[in-house]
py3Dmol code that shows the C-alpha trace and the ligand (Angstrom):
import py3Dmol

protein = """\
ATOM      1  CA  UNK A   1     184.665  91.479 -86.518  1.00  0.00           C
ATOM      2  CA  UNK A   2     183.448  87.921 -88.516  1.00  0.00           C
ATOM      3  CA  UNK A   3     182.304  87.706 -91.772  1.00  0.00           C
ATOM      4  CA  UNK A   4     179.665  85.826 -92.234  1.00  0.00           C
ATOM      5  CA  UNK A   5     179.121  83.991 -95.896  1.00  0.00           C
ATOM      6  CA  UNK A   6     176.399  82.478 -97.302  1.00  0.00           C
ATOM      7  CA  UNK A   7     176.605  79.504 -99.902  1.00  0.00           C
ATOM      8  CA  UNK A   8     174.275  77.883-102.589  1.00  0.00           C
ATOM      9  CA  UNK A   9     171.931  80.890-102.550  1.00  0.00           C
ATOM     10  CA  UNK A  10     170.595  81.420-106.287  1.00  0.00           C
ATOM     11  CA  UNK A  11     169.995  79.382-109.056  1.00  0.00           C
ATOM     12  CA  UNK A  12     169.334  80.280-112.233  1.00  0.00           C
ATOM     13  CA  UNK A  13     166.187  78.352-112.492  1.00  0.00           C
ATOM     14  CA  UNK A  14     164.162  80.239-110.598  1.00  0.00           C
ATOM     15  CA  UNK A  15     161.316  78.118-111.636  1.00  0.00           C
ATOM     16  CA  UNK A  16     161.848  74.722-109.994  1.00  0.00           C
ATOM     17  CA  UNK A  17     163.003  76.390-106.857  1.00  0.00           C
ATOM     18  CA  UNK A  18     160.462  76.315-105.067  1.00  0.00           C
ATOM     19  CA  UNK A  19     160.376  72.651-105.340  1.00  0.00           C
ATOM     20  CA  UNK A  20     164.170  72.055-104.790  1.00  0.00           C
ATOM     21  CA  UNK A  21     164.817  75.031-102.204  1.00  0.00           C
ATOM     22  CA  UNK A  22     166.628  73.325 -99.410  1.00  0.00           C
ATOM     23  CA  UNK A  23     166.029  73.420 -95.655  1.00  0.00           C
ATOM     24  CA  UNK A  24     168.625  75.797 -94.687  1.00  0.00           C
ATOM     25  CA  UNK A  25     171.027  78.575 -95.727  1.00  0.00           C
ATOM     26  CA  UNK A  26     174.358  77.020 -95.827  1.00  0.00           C
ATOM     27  CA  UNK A  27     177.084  78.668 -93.360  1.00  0.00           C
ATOM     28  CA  UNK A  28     180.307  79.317 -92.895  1.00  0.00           C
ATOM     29  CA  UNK A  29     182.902  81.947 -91.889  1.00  0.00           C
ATOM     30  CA  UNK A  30     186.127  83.835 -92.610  1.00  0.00           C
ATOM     31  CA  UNK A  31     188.780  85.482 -89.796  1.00  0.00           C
ATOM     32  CA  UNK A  32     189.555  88.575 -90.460  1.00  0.00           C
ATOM     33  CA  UNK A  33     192.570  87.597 -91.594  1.00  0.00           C
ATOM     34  CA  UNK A  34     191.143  86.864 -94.618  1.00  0.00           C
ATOM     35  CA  UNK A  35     190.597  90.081 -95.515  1.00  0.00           C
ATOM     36  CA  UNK A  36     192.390  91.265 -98.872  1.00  0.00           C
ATOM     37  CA  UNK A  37     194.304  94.689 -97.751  1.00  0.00           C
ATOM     38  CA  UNK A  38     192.826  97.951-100.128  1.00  0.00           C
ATOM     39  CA  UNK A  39     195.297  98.250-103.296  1.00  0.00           C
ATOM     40  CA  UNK A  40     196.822  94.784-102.641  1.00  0.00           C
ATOM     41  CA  UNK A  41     197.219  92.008-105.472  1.00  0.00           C
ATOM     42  CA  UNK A  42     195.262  88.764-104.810  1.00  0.00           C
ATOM     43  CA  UNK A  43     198.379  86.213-104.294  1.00  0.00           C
ATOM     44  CA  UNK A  44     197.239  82.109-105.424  1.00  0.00           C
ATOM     45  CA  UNK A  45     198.275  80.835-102.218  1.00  0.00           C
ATOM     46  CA  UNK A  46     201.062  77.680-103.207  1.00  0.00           C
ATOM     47  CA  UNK A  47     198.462  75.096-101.805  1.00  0.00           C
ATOM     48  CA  UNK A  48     196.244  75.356-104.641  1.00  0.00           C
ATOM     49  CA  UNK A  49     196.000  74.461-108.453  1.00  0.00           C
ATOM     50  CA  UNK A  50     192.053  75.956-108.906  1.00  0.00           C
ATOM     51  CA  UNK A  51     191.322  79.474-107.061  1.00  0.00           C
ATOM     52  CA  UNK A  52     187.826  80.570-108.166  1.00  0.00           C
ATOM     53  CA  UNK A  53     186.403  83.633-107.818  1.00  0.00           C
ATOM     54  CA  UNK A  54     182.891  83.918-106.163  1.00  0.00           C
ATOM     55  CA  UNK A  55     181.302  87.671-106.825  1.00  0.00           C
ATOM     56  CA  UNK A  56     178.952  88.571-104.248  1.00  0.00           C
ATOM     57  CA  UNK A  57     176.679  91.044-102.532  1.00  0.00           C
ATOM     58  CA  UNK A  58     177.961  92.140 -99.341  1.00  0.00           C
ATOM     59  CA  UNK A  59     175.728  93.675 -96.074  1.00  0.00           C
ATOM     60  CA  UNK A  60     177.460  95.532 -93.327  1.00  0.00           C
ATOM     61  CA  UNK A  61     176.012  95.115 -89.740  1.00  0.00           C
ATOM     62  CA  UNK A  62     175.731  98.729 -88.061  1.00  0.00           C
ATOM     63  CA  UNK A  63     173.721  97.359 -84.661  1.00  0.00           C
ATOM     64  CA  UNK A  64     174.762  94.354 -82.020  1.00  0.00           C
ATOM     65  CA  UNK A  65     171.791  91.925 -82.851  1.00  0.00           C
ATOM     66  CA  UNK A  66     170.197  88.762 -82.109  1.00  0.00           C
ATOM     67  CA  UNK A  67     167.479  86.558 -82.644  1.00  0.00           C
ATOM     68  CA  UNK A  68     166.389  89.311 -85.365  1.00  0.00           C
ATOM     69  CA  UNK A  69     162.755  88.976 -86.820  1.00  0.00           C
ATOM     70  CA  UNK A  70     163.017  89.497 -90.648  1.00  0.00           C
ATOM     71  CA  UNK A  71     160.477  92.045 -90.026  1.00  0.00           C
ATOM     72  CA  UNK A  72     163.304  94.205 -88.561  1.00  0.00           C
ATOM     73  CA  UNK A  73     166.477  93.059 -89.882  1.00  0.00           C
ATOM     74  CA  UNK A  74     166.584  96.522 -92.367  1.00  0.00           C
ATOM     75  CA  UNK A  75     167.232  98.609 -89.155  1.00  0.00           C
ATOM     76  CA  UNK A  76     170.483  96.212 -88.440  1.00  0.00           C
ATOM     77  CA  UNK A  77     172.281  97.269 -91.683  1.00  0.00           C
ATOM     78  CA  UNK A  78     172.851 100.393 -93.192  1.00  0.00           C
ATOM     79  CA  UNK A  79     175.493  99.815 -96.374  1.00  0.00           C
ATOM     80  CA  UNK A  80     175.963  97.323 -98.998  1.00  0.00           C
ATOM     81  CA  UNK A  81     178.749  96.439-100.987  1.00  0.00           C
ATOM     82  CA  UNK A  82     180.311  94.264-103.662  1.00  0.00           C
ATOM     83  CA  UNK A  83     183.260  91.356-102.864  1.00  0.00           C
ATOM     84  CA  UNK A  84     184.883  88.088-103.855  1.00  0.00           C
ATOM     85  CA  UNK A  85     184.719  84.817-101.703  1.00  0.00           C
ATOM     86  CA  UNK A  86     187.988  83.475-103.304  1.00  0.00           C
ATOM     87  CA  UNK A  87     187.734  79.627-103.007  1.00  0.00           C
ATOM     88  CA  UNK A  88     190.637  76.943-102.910  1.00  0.00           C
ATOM     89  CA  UNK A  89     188.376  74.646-105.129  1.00  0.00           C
ATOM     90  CA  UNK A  90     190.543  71.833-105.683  1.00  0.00           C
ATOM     91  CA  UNK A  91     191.052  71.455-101.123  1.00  0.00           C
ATOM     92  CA  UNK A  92     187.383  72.382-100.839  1.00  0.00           C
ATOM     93  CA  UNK A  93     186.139  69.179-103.101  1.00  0.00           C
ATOM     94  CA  UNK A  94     188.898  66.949-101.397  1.00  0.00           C
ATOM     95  CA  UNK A  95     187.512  68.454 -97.454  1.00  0.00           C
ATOM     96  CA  UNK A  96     183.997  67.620 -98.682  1.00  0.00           C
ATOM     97  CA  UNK A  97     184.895  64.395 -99.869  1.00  0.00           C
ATOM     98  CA  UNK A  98     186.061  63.632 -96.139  1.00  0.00           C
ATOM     99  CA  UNK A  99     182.789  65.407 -94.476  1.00  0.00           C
ATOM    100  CA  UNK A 100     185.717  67.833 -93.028  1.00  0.00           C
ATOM    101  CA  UNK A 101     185.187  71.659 -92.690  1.00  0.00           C
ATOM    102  CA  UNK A 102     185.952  73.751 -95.416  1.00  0.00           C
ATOM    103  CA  UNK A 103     187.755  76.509 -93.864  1.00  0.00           C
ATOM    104  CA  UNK A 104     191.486  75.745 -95.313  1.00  0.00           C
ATOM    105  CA  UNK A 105     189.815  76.211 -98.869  1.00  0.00           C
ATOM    106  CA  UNK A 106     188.223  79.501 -97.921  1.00  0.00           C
ATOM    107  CA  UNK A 107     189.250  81.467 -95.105  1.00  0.00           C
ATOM    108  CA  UNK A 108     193.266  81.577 -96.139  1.00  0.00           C
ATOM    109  CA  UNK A 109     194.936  85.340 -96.210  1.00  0.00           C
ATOM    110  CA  UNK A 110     193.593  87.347 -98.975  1.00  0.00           C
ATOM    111  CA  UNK A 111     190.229  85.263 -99.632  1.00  0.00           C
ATOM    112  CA  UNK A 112     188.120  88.049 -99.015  1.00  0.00           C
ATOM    113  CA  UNK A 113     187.994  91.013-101.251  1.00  0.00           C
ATOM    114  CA  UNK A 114     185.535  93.612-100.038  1.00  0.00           C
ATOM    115  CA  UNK A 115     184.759  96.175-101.962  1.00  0.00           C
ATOM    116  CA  UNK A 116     183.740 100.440-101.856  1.00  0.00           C
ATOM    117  CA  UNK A 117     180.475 100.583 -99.154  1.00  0.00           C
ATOM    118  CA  UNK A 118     177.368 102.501-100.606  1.00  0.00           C
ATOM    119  CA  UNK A 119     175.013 103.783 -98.142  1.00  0.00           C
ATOM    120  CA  UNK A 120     171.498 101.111 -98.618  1.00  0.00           C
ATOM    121  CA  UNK A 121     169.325 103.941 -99.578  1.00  0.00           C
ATOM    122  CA  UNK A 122     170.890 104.849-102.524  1.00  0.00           C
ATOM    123  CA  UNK A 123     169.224 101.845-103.780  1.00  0.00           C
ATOM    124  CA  UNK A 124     165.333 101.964-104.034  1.00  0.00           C
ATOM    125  CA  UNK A 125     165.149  98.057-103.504  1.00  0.00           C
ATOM    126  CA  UNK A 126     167.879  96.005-101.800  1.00  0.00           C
ATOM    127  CA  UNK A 127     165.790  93.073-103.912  1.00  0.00           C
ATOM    128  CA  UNK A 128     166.587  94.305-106.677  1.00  0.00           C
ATOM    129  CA  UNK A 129     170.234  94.701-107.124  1.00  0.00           C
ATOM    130  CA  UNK A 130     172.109  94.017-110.622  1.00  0.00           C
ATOM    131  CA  UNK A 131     175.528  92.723-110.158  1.00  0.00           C
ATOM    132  CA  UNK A 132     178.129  91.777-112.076  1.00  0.00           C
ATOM    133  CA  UNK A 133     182.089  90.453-112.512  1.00  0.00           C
ATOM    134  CA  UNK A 134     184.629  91.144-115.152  1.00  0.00           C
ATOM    135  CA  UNK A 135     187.336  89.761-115.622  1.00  0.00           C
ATOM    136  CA  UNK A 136     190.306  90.957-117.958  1.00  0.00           C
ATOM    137  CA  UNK A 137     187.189  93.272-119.528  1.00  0.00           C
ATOM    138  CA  UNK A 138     185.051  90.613-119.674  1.00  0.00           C
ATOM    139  CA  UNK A 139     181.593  89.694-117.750  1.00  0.00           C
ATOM    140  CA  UNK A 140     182.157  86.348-116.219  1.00  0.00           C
ATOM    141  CA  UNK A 141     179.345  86.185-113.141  1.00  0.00           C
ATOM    142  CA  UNK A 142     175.831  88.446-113.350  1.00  0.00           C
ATOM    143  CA  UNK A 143     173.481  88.503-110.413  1.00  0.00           C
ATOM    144  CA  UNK A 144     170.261  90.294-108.957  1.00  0.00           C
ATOM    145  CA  UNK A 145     169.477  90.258-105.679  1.00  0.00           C
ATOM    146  CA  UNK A 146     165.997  88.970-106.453  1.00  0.00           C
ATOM    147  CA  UNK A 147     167.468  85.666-107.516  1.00  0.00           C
ATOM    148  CA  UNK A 148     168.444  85.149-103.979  1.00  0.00           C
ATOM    149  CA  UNK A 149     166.791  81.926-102.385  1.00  0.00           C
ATOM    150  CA  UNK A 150     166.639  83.696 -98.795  1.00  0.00           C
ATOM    151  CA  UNK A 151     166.925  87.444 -99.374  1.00  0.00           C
ATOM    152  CA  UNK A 152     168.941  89.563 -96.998  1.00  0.00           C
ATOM    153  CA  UNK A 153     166.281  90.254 -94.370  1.00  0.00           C
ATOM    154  CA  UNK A 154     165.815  86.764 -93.872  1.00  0.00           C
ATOM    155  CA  UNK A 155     169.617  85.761 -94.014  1.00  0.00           C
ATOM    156  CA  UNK A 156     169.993  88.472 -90.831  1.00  0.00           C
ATOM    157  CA  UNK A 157     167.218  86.354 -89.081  1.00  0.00           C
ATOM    158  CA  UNK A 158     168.668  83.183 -89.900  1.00  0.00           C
ATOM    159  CA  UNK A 159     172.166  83.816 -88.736  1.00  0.00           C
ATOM    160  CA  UNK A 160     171.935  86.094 -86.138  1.00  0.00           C
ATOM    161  CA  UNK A 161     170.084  82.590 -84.564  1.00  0.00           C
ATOM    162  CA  UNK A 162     173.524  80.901 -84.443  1.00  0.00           C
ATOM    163  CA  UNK A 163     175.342  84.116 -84.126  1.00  0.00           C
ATOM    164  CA  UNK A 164     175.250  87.719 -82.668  1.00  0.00           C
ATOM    165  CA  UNK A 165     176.231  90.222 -85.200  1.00  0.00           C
ATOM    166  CA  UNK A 166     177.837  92.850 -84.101  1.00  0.00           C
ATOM    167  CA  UNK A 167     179.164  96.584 -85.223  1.00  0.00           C
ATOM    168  CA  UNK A 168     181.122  95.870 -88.337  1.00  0.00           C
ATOM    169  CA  UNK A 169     180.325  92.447 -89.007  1.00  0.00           C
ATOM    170  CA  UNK A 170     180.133  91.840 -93.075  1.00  0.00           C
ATOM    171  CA  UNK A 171     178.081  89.407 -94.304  1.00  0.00           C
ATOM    172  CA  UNK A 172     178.458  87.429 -97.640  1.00  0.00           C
ATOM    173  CA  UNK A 173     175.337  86.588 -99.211  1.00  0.00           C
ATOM    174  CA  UNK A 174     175.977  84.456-101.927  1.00  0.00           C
ATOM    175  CA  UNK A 175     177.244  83.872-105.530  1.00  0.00           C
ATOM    176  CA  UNK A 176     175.530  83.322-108.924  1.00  0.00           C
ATOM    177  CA  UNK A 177     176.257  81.225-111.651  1.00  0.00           C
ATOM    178  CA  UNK A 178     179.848  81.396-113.411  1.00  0.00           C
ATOM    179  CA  UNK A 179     182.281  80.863-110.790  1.00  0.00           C
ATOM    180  CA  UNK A 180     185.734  80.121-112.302  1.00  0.00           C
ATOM    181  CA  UNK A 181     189.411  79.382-112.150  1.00  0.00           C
ATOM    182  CA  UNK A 182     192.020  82.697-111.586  1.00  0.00           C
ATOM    183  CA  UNK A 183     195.376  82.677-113.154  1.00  0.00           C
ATOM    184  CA  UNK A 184     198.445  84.751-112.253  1.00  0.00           C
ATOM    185  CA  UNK A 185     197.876  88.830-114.221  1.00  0.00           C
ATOM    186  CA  UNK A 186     193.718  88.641-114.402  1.00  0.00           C
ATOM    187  CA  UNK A 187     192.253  91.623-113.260  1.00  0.00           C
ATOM    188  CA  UNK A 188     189.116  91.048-111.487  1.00  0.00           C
ATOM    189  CA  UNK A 189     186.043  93.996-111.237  1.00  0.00           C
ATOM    190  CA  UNK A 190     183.501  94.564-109.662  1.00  0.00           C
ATOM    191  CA  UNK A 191     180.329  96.344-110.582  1.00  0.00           C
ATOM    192  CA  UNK A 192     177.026  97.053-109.091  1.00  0.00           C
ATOM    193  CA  UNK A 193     174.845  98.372-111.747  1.00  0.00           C
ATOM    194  CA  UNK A 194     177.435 100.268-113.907  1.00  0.00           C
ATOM    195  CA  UNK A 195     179.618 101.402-110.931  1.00  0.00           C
ATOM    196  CA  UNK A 196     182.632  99.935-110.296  1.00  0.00           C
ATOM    197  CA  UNK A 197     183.072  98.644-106.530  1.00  0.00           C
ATOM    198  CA  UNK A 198     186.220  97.306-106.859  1.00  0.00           C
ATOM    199  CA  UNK A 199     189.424  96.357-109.131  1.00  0.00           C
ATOM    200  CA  UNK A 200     192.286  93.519-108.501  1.00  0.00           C
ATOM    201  CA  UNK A 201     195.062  92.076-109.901  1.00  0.00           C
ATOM    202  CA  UNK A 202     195.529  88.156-109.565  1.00  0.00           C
ATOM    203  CA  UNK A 203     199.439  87.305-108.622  1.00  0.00           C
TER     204      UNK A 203
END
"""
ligand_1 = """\
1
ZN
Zn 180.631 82.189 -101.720
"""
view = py3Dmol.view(width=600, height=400)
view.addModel(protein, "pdb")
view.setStyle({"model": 0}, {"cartoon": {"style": "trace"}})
view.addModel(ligand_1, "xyz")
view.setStyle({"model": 1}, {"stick": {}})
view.zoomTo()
view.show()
């Protein structure tokens, strides 16, 4: 399976958006690899002075699909969930700096946290979804799904252009404001709504 993440997809100025909303989603991926093993600690990998945490919503694909017309993209997903797209910010600026990929700074073991899967209908609109992040108790990063520059539907027809999705693949569809850096005993939650999706401790 491939996780699929989405960058740059809300601003908090909803208003001049539709003046300054660019072309195209921004892509990239994550091995599975990167997946943070259920009950682990989140290690700082040694290669990195500036970890930030990236809360986001998360999609699982339940149907092989591709070239998917928004129009249908709801039957190609059945749960949502709640993660982190840890980021190496410090190696992403320098990568970016050099036009180079950004995969060291985001797809190392552990960068993605993915959280408890809720079935999509126990929400009564996927474009409406309040998010949030604490960390040691305190909100950090808050999110709605409606703040989304291309909302889930037409992420699914965007990247299953490039891409088939298949059974299992997760996609990440973005963070909100309020990134930040991690330090060694944070705890890091997850909530959509008032229910907690997931908890970690940073190491
Ligand atoms: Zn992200």
């Amino acid at each position: 399976m491939k996780l699929i993440c989405i960058g740059r997809n809300y601003t908090d100025h909803i208003e001049e958006l539709e003046n300054e909303k660019p072309t195209d989603p921004v892509i990239f991926m994550k091995p599975d690899t990167s997946i943070l093993l259920k009950k682990q600690p989140f290690f700082i990998p040694d290669f990195s002075e500036n970890v930030h945490h990236e809360v986001e919503i998360l999609i699982k694909i339940k149907k092989v699909g591709k070239y998917i017309d928004k129009k249908f993209a709801h039957k190609y997903y059945d749960e949502i969930s709640l993660g982190i797209d840890f980021t190496a910010r410090d190696l992403q600026s320098a990568l970016k700096e050099k036009g180079l990929p950004w995969e060291k700074a985001k797809s190392f073991d552990g960068a993605a946290v993915i959280g408890n899967w809720v079935a999509k209908d126990s929400f009564s609109d996927v474009n409406n979804i309040d998010f949030h992040l604490d960390k040691n108790g305190e909100v950090v990063q808050k999110g709605n799904t409606k703040f989304m520059l291309w909302k889930i539907d037409e992420l699914i027809e965007y990247v299953s252009k490039y891409f088939t999705l298949k059974i299992g693949d997760v996609i990440f569809t973005g963070t909100p404001a309020g990134v930040g850096a991690v330090k060694a005993d944070d705890v890091l939650t997850g909530y959509i709504s008032n229910k907690q999706f997931f908890s970690i401790k940073v190491k």
